[in-house]
PDB file as gemmi writes it, atoms N, CA and C in Angstrom:
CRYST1    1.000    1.000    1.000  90.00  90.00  90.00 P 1                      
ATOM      1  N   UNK A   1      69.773  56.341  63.947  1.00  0.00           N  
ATOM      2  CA  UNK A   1      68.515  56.766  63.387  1.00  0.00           C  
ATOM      3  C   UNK A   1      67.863  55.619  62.605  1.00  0.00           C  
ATOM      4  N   UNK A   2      68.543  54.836  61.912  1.00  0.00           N  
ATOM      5  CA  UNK A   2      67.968  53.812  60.804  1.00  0.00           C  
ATOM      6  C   UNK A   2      67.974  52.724  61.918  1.00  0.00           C  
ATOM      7  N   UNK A   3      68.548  52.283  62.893  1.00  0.00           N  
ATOM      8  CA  UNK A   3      67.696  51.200  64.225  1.00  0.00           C  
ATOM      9  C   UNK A   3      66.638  52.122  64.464  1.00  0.00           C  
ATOM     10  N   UNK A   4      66.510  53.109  64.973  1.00  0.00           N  
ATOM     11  CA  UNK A   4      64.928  53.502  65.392  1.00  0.00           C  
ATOM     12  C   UNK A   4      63.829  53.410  64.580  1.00  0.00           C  
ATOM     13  N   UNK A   5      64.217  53.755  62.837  1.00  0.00           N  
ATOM     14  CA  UNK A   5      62.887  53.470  62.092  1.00  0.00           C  
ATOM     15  C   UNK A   5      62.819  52.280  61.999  1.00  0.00           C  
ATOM     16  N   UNK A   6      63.972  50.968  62.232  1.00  0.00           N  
ATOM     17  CA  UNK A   6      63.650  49.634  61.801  1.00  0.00           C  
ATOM     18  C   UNK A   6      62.435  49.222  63.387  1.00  0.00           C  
ATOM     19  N   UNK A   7      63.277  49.605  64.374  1.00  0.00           N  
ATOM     20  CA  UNK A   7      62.484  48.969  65.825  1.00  0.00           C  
ATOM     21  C   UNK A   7      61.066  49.439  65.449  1.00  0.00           C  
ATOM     22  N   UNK A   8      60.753  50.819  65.376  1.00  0.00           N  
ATOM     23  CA  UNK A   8      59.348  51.313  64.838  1.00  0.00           C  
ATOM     24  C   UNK A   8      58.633  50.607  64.077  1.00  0.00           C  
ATOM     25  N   UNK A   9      58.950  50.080  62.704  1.00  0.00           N  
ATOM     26  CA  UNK A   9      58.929  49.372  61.776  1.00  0.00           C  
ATOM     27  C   UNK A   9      58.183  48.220  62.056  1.00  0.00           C  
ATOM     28  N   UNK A  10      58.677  47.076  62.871  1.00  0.00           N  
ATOM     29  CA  UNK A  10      58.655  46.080  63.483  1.00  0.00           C  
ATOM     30  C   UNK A  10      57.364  46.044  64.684  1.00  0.00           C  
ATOM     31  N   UNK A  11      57.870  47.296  65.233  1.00  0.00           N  
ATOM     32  CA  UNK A  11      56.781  47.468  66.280  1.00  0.00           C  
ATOM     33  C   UNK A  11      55.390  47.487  66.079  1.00  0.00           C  
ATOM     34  N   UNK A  12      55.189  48.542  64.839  1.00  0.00           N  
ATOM     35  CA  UNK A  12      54.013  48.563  63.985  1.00  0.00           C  
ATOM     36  C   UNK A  12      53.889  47.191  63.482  1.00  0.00           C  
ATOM     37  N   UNK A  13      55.077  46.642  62.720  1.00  0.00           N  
ATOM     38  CA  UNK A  13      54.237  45.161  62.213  1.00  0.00           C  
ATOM     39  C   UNK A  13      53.381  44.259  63.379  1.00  0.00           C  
ATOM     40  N   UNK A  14      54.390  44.417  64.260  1.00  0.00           N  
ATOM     41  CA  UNK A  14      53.880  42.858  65.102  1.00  0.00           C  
ATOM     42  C   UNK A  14      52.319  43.420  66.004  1.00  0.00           C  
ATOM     43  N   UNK A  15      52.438  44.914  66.221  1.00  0.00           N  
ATOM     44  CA  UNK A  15      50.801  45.023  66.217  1.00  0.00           C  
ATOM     45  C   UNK A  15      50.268  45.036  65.715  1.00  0.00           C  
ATOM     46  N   UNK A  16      49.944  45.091  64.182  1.00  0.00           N  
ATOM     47  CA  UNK A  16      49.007  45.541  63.714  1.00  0.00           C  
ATOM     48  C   UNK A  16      48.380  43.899  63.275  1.00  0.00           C  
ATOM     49  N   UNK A  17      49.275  43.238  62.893  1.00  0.00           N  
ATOM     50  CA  UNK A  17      49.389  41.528  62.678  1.00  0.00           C  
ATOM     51  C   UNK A  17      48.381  40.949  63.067  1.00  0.00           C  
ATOM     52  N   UNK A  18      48.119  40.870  64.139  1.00  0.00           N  
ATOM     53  CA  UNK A  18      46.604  39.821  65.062  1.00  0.00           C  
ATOM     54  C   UNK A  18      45.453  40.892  65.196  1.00  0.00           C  
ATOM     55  N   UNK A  19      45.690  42.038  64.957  1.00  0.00           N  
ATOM     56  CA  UNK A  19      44.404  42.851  65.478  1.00  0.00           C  
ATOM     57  C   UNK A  19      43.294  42.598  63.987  1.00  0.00           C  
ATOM     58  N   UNK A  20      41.912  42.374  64.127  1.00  0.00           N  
ATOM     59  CA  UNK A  20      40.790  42.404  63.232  1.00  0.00           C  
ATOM     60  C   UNK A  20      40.184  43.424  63.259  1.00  0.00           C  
ATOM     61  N   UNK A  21      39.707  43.647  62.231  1.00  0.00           N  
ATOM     62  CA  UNK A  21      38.824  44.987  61.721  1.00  0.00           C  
ATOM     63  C   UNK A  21      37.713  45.052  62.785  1.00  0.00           C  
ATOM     64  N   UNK A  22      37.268  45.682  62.651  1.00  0.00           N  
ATOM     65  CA  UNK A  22      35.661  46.247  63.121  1.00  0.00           C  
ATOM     66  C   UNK A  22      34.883  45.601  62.443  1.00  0.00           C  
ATOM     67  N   UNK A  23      33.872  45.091  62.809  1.00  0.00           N  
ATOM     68  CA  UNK A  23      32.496  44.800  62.491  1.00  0.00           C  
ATOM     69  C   UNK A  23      31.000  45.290  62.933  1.00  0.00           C  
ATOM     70  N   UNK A  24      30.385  45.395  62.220  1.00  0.00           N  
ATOM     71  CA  UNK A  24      29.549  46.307  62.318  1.00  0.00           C  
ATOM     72  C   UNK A  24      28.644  45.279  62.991  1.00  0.00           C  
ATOM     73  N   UNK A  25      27.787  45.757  63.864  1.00  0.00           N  
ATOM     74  CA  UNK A  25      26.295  44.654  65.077  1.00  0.00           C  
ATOM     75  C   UNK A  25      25.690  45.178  64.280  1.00  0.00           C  
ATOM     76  N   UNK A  26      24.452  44.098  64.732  1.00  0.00           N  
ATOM     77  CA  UNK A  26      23.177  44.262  64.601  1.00  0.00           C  
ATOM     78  C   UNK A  26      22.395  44.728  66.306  1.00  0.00           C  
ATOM     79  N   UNK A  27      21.759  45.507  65.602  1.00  0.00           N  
ATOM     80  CA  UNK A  27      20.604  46.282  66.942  1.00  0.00           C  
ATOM     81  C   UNK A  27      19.639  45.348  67.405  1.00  0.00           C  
ATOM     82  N   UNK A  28      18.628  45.833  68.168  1.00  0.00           N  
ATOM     83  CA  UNK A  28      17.296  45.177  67.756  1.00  0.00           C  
ATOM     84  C   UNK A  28      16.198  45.783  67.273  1.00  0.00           C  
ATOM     85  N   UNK A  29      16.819  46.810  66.323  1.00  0.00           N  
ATOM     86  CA  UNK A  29      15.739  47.430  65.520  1.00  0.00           C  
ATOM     87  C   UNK A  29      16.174  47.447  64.019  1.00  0.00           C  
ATOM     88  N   UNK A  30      15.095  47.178  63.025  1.00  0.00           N  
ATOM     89  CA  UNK A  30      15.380  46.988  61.907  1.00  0.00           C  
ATOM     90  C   UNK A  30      14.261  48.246  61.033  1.00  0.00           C  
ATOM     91  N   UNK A  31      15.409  49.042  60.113  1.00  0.00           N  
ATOM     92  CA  UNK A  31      14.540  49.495  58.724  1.00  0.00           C  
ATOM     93  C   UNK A  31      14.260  48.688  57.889  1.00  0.00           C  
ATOM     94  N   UNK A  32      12.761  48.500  57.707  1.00  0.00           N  
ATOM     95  CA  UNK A  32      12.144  47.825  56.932  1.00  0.00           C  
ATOM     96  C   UNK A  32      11.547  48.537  55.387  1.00  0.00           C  
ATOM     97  N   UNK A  33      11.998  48.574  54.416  1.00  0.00           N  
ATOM     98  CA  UNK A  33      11.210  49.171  53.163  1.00  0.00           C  
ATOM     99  C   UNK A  33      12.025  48.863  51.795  1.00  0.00           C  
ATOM    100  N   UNK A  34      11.050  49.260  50.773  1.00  0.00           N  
ATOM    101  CA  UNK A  34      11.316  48.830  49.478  1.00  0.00           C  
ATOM    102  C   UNK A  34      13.014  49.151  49.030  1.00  0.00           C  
ATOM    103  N   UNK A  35      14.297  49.890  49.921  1.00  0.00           N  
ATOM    104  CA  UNK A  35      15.374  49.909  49.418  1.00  0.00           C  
ATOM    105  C   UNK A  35      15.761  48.246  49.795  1.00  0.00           C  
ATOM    106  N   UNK A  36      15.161  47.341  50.797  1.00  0.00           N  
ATOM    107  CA  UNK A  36      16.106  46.520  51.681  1.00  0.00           C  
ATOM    108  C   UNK A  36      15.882  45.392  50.910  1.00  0.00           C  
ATOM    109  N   UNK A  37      14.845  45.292  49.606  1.00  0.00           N  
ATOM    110  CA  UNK A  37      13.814  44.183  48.859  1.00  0.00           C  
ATOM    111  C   UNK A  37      15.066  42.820  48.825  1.00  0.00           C  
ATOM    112  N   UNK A  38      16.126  42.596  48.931  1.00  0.00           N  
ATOM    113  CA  UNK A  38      17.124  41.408  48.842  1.00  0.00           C  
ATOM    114  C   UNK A  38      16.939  41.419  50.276  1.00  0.00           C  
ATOM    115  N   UNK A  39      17.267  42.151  51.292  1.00  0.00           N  
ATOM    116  CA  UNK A  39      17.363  41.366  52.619  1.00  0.00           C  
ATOM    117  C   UNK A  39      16.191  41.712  53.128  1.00  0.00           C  
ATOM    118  N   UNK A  40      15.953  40.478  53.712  1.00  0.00           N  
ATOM    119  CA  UNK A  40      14.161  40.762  53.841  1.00  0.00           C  
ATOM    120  C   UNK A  40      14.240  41.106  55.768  1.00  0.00           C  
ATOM    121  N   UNK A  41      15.501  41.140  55.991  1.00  0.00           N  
ATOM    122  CA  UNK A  41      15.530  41.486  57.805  1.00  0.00           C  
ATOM    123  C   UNK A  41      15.572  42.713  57.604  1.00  0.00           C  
ATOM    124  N   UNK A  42      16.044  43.812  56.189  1.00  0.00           N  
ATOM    125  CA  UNK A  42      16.011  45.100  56.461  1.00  0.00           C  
ATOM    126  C   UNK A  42      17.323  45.928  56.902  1.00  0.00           C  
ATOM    127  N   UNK A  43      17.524  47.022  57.335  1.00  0.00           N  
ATOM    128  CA  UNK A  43      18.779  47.212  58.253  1.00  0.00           C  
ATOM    129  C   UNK A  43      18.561  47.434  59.286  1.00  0.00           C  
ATOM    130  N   UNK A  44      19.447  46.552  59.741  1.00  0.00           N  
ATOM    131  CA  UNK A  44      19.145  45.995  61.124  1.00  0.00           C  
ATOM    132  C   UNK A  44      20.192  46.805  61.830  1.00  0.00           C  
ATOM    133  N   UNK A  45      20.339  47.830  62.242  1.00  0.00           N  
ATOM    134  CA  UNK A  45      21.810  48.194  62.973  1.00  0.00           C  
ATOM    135  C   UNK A  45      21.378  49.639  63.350  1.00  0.00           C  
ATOM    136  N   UNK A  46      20.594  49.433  64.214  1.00  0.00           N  
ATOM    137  CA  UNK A  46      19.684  50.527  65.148  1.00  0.00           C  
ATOM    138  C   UNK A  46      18.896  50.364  66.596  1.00  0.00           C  
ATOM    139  N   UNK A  47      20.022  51.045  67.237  1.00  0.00           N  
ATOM    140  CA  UNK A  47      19.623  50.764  69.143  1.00  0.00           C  
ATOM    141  C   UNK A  47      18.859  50.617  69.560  1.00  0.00           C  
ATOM    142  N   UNK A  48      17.795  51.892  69.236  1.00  0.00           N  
ATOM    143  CA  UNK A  48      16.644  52.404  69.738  1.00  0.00           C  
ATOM    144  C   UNK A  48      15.381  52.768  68.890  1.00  0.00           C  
ATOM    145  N   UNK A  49      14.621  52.085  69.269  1.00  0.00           N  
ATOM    146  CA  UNK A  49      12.574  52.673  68.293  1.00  0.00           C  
ATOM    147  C   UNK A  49      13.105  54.136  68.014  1.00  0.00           C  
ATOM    148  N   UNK A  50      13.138  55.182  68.301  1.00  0.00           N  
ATOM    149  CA  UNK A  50      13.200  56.175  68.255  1.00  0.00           C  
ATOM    150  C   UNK A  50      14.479  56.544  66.862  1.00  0.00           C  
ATOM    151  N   UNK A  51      15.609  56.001  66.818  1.00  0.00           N  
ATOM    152  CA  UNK A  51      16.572  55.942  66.346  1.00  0.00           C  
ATOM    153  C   UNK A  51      16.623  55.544  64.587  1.00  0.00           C  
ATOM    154  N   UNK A  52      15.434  54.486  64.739  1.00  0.00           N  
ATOM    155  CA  UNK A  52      15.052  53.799  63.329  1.00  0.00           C  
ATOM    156  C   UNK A  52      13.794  55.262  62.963  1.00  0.00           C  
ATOM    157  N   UNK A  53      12.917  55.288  63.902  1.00  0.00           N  
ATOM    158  CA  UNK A  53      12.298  56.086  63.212  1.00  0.00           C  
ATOM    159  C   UNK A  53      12.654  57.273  62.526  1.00  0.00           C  
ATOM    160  N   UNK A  54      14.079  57.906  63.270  1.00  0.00           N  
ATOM    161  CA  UNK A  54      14.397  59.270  62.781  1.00  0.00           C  
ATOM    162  C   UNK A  54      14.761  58.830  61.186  1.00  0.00           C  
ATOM    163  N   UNK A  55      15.384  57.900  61.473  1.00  0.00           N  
ATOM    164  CA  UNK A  55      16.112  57.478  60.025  1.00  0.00           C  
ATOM    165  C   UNK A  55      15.055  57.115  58.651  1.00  0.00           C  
ATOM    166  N   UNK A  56      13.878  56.282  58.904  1.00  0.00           N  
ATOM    167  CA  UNK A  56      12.914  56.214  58.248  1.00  0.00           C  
ATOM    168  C   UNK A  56      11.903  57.466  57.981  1.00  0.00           C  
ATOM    169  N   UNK A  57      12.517  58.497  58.584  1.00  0.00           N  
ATOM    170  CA  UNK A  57      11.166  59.666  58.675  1.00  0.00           C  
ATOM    171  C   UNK A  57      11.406  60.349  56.762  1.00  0.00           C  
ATOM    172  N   UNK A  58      10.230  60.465  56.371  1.00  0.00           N  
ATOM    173  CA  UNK A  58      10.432  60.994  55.120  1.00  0.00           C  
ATOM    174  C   UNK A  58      10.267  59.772  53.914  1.00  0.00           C  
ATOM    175  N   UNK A  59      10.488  58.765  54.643  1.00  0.00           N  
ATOM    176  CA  UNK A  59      10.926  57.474  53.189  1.00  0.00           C  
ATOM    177  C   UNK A  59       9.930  56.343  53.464  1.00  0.00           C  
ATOM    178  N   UNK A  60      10.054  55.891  52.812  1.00  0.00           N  
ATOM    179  CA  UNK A  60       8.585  54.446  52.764  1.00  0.00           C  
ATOM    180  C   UNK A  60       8.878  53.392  53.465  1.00  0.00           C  
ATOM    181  N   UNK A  61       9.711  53.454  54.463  1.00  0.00           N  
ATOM    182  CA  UNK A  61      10.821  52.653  55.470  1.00  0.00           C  
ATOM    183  C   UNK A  61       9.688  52.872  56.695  1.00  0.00           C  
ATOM    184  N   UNK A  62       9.607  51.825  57.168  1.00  0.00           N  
ATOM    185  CA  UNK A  62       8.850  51.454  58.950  1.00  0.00           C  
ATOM    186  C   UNK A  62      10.300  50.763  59.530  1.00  0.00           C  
ATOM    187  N   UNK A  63       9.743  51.170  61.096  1.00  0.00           N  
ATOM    188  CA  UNK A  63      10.490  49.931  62.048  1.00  0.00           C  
ATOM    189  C   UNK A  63      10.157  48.602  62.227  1.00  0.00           C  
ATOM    190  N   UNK A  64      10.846  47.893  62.970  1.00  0.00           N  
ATOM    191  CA  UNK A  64      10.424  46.635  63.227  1.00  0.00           C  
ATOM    192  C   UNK A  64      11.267  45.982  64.372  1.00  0.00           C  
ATOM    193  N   UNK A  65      11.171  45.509  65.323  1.00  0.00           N  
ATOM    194  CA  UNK A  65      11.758  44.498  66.228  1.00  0.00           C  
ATOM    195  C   UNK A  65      13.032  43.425  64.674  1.00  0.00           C  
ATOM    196  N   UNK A  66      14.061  43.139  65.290  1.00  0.00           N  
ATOM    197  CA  UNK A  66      14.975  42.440  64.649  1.00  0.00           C  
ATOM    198  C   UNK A  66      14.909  41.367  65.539  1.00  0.00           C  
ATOM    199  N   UNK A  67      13.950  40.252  64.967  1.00  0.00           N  
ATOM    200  CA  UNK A  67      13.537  39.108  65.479  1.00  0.00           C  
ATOM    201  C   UNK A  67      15.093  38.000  65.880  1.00  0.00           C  
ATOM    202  N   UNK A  68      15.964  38.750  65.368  1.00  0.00           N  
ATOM    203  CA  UNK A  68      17.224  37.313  65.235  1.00  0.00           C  
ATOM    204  C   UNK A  68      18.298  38.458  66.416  1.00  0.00           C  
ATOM    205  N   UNK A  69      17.870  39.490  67.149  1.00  0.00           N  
ATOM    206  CA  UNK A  69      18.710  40.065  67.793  1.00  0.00           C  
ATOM    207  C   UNK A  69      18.863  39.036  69.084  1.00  0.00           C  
ATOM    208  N   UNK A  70      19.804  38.961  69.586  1.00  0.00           N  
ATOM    209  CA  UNK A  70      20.193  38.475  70.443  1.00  0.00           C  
ATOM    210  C   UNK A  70      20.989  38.746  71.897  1.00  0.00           C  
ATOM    211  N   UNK A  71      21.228  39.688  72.202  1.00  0.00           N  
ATOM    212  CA  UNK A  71      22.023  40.205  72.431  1.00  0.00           C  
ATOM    213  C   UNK A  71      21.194  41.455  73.433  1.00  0.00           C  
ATOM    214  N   UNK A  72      21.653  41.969  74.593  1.00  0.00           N  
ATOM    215  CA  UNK A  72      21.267  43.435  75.196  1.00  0.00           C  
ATOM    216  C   UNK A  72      20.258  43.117  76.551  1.00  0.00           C  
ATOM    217  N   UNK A  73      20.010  44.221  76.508  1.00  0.00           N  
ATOM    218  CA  UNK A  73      19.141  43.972  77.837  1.00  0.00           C  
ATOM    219  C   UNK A  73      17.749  44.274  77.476  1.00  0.00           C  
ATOM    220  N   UNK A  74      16.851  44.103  78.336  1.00  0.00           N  
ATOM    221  CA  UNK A  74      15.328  43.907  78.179  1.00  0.00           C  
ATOM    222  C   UNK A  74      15.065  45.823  77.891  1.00  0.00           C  
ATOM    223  N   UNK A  75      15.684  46.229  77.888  1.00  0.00           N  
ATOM    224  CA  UNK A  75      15.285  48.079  77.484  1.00  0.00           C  
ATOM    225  C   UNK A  75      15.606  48.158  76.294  1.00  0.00           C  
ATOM    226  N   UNK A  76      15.165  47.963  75.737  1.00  0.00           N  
ATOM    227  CA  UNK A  76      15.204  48.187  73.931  1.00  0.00           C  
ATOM    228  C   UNK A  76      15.106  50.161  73.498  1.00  0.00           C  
ATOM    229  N   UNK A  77      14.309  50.772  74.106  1.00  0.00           N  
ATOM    230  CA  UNK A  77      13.716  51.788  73.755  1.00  0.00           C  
ATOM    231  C   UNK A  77      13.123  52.263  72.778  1.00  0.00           C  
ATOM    232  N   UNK A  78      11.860  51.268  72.970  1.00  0.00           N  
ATOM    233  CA  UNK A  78      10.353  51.248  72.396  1.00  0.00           C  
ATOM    234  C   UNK A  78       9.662  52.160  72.716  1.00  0.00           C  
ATOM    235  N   UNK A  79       9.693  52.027  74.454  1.00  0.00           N  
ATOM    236  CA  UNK A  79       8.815  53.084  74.730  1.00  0.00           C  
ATOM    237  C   UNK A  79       9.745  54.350  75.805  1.00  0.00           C  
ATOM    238  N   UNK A  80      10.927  54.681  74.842  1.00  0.00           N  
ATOM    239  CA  UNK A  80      11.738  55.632  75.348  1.00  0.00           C  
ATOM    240  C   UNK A  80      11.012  57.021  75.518  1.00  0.00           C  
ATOM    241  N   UNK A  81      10.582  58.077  76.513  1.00  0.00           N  
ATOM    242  CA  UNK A  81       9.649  59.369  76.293  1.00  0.00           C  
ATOM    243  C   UNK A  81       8.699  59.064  76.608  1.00  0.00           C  
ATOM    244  N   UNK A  82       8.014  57.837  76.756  1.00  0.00           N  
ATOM    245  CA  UNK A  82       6.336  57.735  76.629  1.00  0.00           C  
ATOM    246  C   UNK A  82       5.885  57.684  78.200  1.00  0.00           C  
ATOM    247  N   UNK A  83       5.180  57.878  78.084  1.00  0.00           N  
ATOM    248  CA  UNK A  83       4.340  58.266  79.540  1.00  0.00           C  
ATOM    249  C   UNK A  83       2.808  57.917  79.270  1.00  0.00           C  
ATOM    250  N   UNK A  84       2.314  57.123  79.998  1.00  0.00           N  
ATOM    251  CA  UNK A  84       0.703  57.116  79.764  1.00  0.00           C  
ATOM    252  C   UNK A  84      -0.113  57.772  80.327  1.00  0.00           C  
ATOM    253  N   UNK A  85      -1.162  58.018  79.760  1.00  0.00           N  
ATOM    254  CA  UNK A  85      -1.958  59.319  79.553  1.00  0.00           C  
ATOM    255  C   UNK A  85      -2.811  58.770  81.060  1.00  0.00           C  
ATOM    256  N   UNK A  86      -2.960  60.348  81.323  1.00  0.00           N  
ATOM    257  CA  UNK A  86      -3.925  59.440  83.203  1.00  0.00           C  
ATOM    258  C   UNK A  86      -5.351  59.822  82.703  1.00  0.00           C  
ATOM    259  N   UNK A  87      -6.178  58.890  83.342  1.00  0.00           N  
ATOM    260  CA  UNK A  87      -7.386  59.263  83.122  1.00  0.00           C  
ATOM    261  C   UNK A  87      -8.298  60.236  84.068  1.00  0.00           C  
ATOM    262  N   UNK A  88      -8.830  61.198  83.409  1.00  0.00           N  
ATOM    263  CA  UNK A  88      -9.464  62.630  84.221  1.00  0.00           C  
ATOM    264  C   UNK A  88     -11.162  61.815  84.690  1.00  0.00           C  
ATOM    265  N   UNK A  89     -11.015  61.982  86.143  1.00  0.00           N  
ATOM    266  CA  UNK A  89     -12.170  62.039  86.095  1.00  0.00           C  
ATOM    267  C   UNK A  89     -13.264  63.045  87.105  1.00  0.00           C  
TER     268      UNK A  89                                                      
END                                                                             
């Protein structure tokens, strides 16, 4: 019994050893408003237009493109839902 908790023991050490935490990305959408006044990029750690806005709804917070994103594909979802209006004639 006391070899099995040592092998366990060990087992847990030598994995847990090299593995790194999580880090949190940046999106390419940023909350922009008077809480962010030290970082002037805002919080930046939001997928989608739609996503920042829910989060800003209610507070003095806008979106914004996160000019230093780098990263993703050309679908941001800016214009996630939108459909343009046809013209009647």
């Amino acid at each position: 019994m006391r070899s099995l908790l040592l092998a366990l023991a060990a087992f847990t050490a030598l994995t847990t050893i090299g593995s790194a935490p999580a880090e949190a990305r940046e999106g390419p959408w940023c909350l922009i408003g008077a809480e962010f006044s030290g970082n002037s990029r805002g919080d930046c750690r939001y997928w989608s237009y739609a996503q920042c806005q829910t989060t800003a709804s209610g507070t003095r917070a806008y979106c914004d493109r996160n000019y230093f994103y780098s990263g993703g594909s050309d679908d941001d979802g800016y214009d996630q839902g939108y459909a343009p209006r046809r013209r009647l004639r």
